[in-house]
FIZA-221573 format. One line per field, with one value per residue: x, y, z of N, C-alpha, C in turn; chain; residue number from 0. Coordinates in nm, 2 decimals, decimal comma. Example, Ala and Ser with C-alpha at 12.3 -4.5 7.8 and 13.67 -1.06 7.14 Angstrom:
<markols>
n_east <- (1,32|1,28)
n_north <- (-0,57|-0,22)
n_up <- (0,78|0,71)
ca_east <- (1,23|1,37)
ca_north <- (-0,45|-0,11)
ca_up <- (0,78|0,71)
c_east <- (1,32|1,29)
c_north <- (-0,33|0,00)
c_up <- (0,78|0,79)
mol <- (A|A)
seq <- (0|1)
</markols>
This chain:
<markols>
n_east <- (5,73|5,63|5,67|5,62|5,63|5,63|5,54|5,76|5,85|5,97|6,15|6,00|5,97|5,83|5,88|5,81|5,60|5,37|5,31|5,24|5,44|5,68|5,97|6,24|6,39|6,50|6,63|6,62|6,42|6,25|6,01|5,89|5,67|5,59|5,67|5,82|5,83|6,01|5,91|6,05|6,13|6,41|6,48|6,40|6,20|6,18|6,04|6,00|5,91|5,94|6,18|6,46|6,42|6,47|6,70|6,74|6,92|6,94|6,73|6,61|6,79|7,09|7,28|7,04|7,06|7,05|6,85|6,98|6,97|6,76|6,56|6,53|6,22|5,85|5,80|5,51|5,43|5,54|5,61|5,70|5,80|5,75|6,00|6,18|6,31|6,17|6,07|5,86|5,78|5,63|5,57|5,43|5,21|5,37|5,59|5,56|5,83|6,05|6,24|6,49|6,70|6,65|6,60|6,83|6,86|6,66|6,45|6,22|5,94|5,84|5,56|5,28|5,05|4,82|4,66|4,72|4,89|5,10|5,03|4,83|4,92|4,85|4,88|5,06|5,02|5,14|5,15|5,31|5,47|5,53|5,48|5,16|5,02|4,92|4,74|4,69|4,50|4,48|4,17|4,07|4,11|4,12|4,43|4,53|4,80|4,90|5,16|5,36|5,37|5,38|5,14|4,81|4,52|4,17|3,99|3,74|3,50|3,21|2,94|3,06|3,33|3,54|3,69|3,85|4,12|4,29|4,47|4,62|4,60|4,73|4,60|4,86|4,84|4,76|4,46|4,26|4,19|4,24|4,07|4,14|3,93|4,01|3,88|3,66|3,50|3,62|3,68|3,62|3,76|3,62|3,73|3,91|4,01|3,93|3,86|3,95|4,17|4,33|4,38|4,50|4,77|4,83|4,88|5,13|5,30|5,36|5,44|5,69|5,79|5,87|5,99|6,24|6,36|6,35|6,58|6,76|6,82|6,95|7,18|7,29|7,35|7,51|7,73|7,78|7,70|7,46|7,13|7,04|6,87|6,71|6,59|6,52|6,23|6,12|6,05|5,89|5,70|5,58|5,47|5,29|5,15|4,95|4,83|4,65|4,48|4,37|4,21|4,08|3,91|3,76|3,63|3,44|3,31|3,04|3,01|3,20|3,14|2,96|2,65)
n_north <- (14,98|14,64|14,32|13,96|13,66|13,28|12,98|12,72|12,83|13,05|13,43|13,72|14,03|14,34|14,60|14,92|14,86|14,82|14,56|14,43|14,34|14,09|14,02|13,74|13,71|13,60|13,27|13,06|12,80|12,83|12,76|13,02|13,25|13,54|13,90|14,17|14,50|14,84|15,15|15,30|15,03|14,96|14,85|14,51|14,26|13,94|13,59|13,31|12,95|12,78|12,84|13,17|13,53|13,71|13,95|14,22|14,48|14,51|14,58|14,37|14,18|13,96|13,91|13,78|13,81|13,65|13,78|13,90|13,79|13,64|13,39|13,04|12,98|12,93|13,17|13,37|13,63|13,96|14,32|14,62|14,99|15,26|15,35|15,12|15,14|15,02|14,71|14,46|14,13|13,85|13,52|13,18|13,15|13,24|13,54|13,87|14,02|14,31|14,53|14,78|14,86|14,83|14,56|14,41|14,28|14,19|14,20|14,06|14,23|14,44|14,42|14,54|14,46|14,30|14,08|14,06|13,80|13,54|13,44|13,25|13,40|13,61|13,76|14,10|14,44|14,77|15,13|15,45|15,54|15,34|15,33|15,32|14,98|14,69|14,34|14,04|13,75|13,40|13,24|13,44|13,71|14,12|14,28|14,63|14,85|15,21|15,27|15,16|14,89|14,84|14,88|14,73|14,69|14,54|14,50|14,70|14,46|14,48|14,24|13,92|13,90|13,72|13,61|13,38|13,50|13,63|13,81|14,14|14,47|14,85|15,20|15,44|15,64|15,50|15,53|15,36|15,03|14,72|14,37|14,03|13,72|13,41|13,20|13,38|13,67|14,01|14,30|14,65|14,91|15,21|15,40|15,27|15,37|15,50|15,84|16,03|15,93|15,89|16,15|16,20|16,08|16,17|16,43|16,32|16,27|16,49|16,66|16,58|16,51|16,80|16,88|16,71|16,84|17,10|17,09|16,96|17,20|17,38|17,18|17,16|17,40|17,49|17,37|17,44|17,30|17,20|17,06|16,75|16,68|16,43|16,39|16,62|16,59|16,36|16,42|16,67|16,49|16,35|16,55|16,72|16,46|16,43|16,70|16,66|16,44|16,57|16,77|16,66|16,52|16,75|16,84|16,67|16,61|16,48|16,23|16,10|16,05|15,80|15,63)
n_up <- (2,02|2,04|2,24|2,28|2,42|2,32|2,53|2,60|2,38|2,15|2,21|2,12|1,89|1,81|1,59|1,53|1,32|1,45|1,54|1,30|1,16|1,28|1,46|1,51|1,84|2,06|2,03|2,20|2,30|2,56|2,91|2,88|3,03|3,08|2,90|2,92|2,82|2,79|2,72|2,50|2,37|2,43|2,69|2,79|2,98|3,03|3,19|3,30|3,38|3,60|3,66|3,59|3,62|3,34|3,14|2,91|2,78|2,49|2,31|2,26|2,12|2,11|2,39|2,64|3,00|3,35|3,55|3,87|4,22|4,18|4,28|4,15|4,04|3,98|3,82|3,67|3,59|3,47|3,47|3,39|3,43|3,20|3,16|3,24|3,40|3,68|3,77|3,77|3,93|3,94|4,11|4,06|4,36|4,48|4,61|4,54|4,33|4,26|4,07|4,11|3,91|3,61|3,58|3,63|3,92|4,15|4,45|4,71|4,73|5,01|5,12|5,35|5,40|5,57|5,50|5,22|5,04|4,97|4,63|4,40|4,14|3,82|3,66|3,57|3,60|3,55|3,64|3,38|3,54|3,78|3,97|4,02|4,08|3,95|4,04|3,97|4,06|4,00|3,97|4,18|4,32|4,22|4,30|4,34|4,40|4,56|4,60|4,47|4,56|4,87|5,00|4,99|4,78|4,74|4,42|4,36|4,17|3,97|4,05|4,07|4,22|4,23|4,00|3,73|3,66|3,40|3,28|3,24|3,18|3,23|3,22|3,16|3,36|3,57|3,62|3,52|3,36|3,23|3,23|3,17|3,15|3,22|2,96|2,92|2,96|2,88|3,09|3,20|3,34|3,49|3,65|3,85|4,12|4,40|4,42|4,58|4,70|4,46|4,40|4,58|4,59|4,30|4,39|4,55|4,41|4,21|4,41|4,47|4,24|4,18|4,40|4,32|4,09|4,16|4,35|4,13|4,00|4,15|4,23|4,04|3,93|4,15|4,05|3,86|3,59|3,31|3,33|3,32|3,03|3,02|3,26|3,32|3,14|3,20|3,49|3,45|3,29|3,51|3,70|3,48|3,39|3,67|3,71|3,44|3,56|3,76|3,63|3,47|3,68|3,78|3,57|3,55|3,78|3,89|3,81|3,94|4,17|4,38|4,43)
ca_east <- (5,79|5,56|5,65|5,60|5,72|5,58|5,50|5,81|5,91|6,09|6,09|5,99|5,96|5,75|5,94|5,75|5,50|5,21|5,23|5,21|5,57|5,72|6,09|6,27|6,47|6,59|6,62|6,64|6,33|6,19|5,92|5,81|5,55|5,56|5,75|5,77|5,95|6,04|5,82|6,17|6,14|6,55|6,48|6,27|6,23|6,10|6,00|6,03|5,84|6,03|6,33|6,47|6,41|6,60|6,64|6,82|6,93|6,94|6,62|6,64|6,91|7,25|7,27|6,97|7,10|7,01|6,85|7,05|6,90|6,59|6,56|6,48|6,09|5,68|5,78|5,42|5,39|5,59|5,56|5,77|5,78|5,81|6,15|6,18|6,37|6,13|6,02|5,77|5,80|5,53|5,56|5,29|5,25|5,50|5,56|5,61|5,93|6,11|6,35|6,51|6,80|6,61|6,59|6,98|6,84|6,54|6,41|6,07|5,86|5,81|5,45|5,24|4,91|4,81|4,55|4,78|4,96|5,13|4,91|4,85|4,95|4,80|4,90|5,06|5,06|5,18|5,15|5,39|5,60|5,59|5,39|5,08|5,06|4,82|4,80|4,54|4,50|4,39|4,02|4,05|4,10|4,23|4,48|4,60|4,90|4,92|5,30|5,49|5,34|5,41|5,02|4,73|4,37|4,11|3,97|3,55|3,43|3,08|2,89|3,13|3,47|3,63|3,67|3,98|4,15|4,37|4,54|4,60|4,70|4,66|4,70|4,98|4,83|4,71|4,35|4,21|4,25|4,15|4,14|4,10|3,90|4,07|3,78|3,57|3,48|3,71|3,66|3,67|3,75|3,65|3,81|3,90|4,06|3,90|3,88|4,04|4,33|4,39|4,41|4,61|4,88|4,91|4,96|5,23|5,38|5,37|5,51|5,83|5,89|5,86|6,12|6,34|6,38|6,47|6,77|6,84|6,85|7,06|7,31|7,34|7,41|7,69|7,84|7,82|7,68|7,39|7,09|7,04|6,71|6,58|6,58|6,40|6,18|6,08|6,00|5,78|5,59|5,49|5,38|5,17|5,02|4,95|4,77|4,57|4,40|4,30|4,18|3,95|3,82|3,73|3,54|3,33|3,31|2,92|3,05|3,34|3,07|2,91|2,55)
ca_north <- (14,84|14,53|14,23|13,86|13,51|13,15|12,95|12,66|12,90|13,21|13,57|13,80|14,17|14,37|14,75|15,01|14,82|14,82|14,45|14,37|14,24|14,04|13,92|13,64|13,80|13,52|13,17|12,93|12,73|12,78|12,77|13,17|13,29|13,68|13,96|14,32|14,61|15,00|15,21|15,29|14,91|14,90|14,73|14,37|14,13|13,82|13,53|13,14|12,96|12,66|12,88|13,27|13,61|13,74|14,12|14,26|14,62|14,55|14,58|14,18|14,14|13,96|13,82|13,76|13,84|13,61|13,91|13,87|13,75|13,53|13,25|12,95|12,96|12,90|13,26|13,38|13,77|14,05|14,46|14,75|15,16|15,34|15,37|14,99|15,14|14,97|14,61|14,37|14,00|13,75|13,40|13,16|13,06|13,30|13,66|13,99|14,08|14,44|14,54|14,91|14,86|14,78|14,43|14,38|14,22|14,19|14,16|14,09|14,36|14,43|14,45|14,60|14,50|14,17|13,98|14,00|13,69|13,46|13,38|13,17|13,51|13,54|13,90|14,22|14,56|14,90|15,27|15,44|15,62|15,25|15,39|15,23|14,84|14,58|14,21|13,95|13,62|13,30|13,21|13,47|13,87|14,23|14,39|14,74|14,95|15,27|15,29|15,04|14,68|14,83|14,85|14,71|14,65|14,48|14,64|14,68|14,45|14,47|14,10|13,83|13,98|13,61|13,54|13,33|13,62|13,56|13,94|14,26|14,61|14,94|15,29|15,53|15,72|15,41|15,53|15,30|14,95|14,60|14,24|13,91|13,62|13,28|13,16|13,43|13,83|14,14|14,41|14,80|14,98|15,37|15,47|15,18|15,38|15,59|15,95|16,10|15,82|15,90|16,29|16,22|16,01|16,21|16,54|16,36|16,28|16,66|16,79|16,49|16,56|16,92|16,93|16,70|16,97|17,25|17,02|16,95|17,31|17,42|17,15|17,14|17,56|17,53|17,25|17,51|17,22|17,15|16,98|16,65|16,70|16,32|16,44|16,73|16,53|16,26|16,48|16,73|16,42|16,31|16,67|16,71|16,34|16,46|16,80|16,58|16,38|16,66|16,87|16,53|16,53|16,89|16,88|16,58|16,59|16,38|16,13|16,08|16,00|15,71|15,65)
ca_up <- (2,02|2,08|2,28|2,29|2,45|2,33|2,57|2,56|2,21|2,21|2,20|1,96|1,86|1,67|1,61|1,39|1,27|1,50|1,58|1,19|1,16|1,41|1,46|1,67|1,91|2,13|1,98|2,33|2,36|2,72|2,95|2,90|3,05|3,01|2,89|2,95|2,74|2,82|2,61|2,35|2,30|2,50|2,77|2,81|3,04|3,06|3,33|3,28|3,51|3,67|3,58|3,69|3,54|3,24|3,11|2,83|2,75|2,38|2,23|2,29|2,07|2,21|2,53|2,77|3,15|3,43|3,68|4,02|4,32|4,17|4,30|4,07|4,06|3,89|3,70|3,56|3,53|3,47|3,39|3,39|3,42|3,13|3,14|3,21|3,54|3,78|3,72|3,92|3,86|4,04|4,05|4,09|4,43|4,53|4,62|4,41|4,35|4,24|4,06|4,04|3,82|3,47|3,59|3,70|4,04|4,22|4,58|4,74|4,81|5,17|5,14|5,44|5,40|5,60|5,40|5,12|5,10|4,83|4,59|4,26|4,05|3,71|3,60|3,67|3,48|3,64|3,55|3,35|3,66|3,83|4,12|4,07|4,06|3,96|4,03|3,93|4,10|3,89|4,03|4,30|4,33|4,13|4,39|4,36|4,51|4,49|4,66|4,45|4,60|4,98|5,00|4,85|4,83|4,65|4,35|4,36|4,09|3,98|4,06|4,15|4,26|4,18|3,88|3,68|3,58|3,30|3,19|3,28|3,11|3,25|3,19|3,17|3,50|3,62|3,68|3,43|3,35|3,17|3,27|3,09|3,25|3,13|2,85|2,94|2,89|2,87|3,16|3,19|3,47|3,43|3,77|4,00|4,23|4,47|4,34|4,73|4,75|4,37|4,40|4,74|4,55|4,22|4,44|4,63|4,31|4,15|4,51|4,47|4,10|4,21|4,45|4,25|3,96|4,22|4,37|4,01|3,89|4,26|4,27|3,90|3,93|4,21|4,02|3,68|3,50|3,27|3,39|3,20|2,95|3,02|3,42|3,31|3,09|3,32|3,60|3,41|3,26|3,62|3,72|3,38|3,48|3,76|3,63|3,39|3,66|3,83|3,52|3,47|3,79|3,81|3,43|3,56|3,93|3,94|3,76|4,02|4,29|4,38|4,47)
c_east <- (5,70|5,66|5,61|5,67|5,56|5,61|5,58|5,86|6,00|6,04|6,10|5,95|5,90|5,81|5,88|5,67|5,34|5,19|5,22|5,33|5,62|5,93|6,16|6,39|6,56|6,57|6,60|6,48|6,31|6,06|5,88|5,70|5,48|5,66|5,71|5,87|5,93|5,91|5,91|6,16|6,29|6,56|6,35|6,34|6,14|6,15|5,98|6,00|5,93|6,20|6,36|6,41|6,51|6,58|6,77|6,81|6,95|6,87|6,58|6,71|7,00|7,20|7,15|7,03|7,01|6,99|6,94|6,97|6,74|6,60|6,50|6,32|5,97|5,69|5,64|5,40|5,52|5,57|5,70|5,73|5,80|5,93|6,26|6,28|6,32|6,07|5,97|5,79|5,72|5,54|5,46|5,31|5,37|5,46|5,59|5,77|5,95|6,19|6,37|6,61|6,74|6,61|6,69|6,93|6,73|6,54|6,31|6,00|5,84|5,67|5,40|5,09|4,90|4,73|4,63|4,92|4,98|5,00|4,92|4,85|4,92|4,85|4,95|5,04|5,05|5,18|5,25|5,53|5,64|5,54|5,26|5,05|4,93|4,84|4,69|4,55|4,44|4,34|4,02|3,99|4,14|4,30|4,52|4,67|4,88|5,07|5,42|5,45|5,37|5,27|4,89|4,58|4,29|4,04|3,80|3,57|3,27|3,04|3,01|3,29|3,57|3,60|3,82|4,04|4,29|4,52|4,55|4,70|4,63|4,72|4,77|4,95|4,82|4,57|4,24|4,29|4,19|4,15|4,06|4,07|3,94|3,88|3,66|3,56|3,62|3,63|3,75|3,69|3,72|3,70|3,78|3,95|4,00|3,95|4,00|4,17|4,41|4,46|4,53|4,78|4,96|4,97|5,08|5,29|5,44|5,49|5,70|5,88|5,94|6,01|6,26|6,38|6,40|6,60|6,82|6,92|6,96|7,21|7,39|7,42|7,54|7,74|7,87|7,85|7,54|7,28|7,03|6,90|6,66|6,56|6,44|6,25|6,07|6,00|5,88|5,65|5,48|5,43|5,25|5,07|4,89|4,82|4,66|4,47|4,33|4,18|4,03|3,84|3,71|3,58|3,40|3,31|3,21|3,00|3,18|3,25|3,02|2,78|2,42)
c_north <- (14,75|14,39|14,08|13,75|13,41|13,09|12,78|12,66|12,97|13,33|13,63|13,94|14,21|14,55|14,78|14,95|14,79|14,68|14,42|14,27|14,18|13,94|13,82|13,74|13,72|13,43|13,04|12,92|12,75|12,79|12,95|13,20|13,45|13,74|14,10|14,45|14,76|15,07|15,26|15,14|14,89|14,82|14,63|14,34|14,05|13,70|13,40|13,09|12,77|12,69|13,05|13,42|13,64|13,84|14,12|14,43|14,64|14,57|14,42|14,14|14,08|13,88|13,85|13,72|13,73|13,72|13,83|13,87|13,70|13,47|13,15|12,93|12,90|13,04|13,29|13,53|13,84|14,18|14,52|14,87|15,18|15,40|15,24|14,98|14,99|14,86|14,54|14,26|13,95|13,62|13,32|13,10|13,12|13,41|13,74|14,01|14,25|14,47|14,69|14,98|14,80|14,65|14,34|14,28|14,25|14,18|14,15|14,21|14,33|14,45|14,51|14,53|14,27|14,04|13,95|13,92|13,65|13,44|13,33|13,30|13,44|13,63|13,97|14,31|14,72|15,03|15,31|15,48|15,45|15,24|15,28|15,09|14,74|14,44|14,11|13,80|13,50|13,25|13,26|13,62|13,98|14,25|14,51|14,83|15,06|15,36|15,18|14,89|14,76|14,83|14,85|14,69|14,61|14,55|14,57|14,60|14,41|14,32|14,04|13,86|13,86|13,57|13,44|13,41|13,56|13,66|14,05|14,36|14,77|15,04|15,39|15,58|15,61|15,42|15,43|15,16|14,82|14,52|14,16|13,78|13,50|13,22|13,20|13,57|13,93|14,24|14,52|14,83|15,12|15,45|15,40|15,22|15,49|15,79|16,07|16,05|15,88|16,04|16,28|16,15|16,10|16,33|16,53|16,34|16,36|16,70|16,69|16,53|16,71|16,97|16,87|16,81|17,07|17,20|17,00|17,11|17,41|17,34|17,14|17,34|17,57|17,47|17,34|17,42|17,24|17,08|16,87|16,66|16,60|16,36|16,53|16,69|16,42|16,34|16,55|16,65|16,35|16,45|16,70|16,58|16,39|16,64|16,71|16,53|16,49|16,79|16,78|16,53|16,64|16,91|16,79|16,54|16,49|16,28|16,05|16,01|15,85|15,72|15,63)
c_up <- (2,10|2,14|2,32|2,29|2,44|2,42|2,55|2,39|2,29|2,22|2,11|1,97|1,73|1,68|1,49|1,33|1,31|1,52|1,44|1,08|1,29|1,35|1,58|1,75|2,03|2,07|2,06|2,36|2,50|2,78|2,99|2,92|3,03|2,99|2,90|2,83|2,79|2,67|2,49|2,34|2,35|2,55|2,79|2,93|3,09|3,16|3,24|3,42|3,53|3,66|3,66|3,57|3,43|3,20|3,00|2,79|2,59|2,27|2,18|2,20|2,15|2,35|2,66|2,93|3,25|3,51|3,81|4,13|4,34|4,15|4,16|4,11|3,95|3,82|3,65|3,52|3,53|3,41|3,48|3,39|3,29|3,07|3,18|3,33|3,62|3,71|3,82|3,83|3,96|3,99|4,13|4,26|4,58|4,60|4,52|4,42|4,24|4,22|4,05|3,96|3,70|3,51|3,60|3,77|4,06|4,39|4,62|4,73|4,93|5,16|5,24|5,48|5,43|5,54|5,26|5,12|5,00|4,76|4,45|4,17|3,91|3,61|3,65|3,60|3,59|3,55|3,48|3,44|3,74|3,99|4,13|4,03|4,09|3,93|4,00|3,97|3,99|4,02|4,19|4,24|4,23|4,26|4,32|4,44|4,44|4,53|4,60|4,50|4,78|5,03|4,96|4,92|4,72|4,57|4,34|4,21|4,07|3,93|4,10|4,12|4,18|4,07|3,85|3,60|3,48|3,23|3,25|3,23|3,19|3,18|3,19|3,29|3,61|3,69|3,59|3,39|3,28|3,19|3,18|3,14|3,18|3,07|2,90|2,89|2,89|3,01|3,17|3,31|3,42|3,52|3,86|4,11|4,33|4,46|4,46|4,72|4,57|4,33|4,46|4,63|4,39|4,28|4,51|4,51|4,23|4,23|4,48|4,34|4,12|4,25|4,43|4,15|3,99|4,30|4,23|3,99|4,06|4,22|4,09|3,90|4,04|4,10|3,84|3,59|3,40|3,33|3,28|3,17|3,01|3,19|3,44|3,28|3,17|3,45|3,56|3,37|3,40|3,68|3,65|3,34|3,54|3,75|3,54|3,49|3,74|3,78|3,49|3,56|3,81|3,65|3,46|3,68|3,97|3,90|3,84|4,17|4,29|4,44|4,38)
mol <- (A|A|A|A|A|A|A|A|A|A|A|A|A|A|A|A|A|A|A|A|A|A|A|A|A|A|A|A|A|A|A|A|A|A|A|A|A|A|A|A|A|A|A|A|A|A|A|A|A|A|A|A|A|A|A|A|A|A|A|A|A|A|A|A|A|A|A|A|A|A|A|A|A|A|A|A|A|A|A|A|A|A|A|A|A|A|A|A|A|A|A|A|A|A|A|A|A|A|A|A|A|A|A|A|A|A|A|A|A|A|A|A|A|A|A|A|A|A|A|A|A|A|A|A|A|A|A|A|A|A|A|A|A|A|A|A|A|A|A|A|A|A|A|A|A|A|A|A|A|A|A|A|A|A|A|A|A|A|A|A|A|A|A|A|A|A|A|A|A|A|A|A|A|A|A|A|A|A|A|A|A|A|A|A|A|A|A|A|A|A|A|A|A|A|A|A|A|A|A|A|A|A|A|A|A|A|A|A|A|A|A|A|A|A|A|A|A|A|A|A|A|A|A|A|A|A|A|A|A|A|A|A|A|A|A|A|A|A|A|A|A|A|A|A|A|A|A|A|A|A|A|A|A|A|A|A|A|A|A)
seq <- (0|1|2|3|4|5|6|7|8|9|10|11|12|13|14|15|16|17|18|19|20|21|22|23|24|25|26|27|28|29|30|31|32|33|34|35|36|37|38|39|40|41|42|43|44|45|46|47|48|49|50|51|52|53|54|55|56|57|58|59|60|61|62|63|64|65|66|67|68|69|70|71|72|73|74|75|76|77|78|79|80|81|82|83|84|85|86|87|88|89|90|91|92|93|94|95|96|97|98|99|100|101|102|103|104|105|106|107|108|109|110|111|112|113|114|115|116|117|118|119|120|121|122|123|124|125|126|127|128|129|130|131|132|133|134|135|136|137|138|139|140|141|142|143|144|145|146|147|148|149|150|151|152|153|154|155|156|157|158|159|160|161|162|163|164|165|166|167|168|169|170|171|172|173|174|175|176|177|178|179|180|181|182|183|184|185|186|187|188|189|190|191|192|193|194|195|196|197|198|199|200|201|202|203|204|205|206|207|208|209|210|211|212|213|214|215|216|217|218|219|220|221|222|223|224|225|226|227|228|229|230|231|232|233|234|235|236|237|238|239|240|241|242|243|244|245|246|247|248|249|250|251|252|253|254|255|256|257|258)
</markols>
């Protein structure tokens, strides 16, 4: 399921077709500036910039939700997890915010990291777990977290770091990624993130899914229940991430260097 808001239009959906049909999905004229959707195409949600967030659980059918606790703002980015759990919203000018109720409510991010500071936001786009998070300034920086937005750093680009960034998609692991310079080129990344900090972050991710899925299969066994498949599901897909990345590493180790 594909996604898209015009720009004082509406929203629209493209389901099963690869982007080759498209339907209206909300009909209220506003100032939209992005939208985000769950990878089933359930949950969206999109950002209005002089205006608040808005999320829907129905494949944007029906009623568009004011999120709770966003403030009236400049709205310009938004992305989601994979499961459209975790949601980042950036407004221009502003700070990040975070939601971990599909987009119910939000609240800042506590960030960590001192240099990073409001800024004219242009973009965001995050892995599929929600873990790692990228932000693109207009006529500045890339940042990347690799803890959720609690701390970040600038991402090497080759020749002039500032550009007027315009876009950003990454993917599923978040070791890879794209950005769009407003009326300029396309850029690749083939591994923006440092090959040590990336190992270090998918192994904590393995050892966490890990030891969720033995408290699952404990307290699920006193309680002589079932353990719920998407639980199962979910967890195993961040371990075999996580396995991947490492399988990569190991097949092409020069290529991981620098020099």
């Amino acid at each position: 399921t594909l996604a898209a808001c015009v720009k004082n239009g509406k929203l629209w959906r493209s389901a099963g077709t690869f982007g080759k049909q498209w339907e209206e999905v909300h009909g209220v004229g506003m100032d939209w500036r992005a939208i985000a959707s769950s990878s089933d195409g359930t949950r969206m949600t999109a950002v209005v910039y002089g205006g608040h967030v808005y999320s829907n659980s129905n494949s944007g059918e029906g009623v568009w939700r004011i999120a709770a606790d966003t403030p009236m703002q400049n709205w310009v980015a938004i992305t989601m997890s994979a499961t459209g759990q975790d949601v980042f919203a950036a407004a221009y000018e502003g700070n990040i915010w975070r939601s971990y109720d599909y987009g119910e409510s939000f609240r800042e991010v506590p960030y960590q990291t001192a240099q990073f500071n409001p800024a004219k936001w242009a973009s965001l786009a995050s892995s599929a777990d929600g873990y790692t998070l990228l932000a693109a300034e207009v006529r500045g920086h890339i940042w990347y977290s690799q803890d959720a937005g609690m701390n970040w750093r600038k991402v090497q680009v080759l020749g002039d770091a500032t550009q007027d960034w315009k876009s950003l998609t990454a993917s599923a692991d978040g070791s890879r990624f794209g950005a769009v310079v407003e009326g300029g080129s396309t850029w690749m990344s083939p591994m923006t993130v440092p090959v040590y900090d990336l190992m270090k972050t998918q192994a904590k991710r393995a050892t966490t899914a890990l030891n969720q899925l033995v408290k699952l299969a404990v307290d699920n066994q006193c309680a002589d229940a079932e353990i719920p498949l998407t639980d199962i599901v979910l967890l195993m897909a961040q371990i075999n991430t996580a396995s991947a990345v490492f399988a990569q590493i190991a097949a092409n180790p020069a290529s991981q260097c620098k020099g």
